[in-house]
C-alpha positions in Angstrom: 0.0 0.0 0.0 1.8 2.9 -1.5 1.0 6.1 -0.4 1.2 8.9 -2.9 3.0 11.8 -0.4 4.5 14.8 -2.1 8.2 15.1 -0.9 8.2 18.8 -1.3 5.1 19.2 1.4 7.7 17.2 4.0 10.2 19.1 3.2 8.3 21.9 3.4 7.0 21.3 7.0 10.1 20.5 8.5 11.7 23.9 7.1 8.9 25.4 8.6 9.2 23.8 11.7 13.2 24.6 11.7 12.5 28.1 11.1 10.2 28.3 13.5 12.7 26.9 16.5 15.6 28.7 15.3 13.6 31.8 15.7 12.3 31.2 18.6 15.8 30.1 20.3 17.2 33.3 18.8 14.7 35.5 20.4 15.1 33.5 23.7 19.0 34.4 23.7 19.4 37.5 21.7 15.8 39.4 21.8 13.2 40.3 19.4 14.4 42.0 16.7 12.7 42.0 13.0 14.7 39.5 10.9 13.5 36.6 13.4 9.6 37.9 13.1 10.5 38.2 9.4 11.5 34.7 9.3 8.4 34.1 11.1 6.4 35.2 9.1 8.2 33.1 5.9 7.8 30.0 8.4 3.4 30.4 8.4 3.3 31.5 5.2 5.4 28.5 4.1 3.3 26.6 5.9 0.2 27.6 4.8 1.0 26.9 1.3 0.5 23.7 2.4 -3.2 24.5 3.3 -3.4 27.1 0.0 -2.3 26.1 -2.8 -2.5 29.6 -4.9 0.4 30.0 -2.5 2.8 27.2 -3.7 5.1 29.3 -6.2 5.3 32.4 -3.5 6.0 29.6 -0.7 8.7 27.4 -2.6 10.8 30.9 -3.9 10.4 32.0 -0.5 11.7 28.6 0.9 14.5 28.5 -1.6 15.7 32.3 -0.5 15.7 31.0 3.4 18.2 28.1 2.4 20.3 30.3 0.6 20.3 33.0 2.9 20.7 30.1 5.8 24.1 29.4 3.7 24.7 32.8 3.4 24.3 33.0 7.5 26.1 30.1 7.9 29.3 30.9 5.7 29.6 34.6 8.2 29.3 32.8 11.2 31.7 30.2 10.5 33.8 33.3 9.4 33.4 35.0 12.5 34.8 31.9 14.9 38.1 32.6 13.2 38.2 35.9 14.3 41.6 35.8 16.5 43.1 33.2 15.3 41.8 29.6 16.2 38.6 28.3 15.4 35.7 29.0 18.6 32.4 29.0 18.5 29.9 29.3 21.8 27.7 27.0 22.9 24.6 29.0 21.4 26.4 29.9 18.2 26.9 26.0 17.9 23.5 25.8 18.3 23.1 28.4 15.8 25.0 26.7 13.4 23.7 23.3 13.7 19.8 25.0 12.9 21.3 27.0 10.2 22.8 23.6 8.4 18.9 22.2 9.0 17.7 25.1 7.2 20.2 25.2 4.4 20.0 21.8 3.7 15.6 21.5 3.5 15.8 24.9 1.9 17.9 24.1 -0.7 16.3 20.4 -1.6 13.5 22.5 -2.9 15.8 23.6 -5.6 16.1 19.9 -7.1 12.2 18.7 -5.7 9.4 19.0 -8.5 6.4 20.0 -6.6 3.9 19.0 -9.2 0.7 16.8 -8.4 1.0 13.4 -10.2 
């Protein structure tokens, strides 16, 4: 019994849901500030593509930029631990990193998922 689930509304949810904790951990540690409620925001819409379809091609350009801007992200901060001279990143920038990897990597298996109804 084979059932027919689309791989891009998986991926989809867990970005969502990635998003979503990074941005809420972020918040817990470094306050509110726009670019996590702006994420936020790209998380529920994102999510309810999933509800909406009309809102599939807005939600999967939008999911693609998160992933590359979570490379983007991820690229600085891995930049910014060599500041000084050996390689150090704190226990909530570790943290950081390992969501921003999670994002990244969903964000950017859009790019290669064909979200078309069979």
């Amino acid at each position: 019994m084979a059932s027919n689930v689309n791989p891009a509304a998986i991926i989809k949810t867990l970005l969502a849901l990635t998003i979503c904790a990074n941005c809420i951990y972020g918040i817990v540690i470094f306050g509110l500030s726009l670019w996590p409620l702006t994420f936020l925001t790209a998380a529920l819409l994102i999510l309810g593509s999933l509800a909406w379809p009309t809102l599939d091609a807005l939600a999967m350009t939008i999911a693609r930029t998160v992933g590359v801007l979570a490379l983007i992200g991820l690229m600085l901060l891995m930049l910014a631990a060599t500041v000084g001279g050996s390689f150090h990143l704190s226990e909530s920038n570790q943290i950081i990193a390992g969501g921003l990897t999670a994002m990244t990597l969903l964000g950017c298996a859009l790019f290669f998922v064909n979200n078309r109804d069979s």
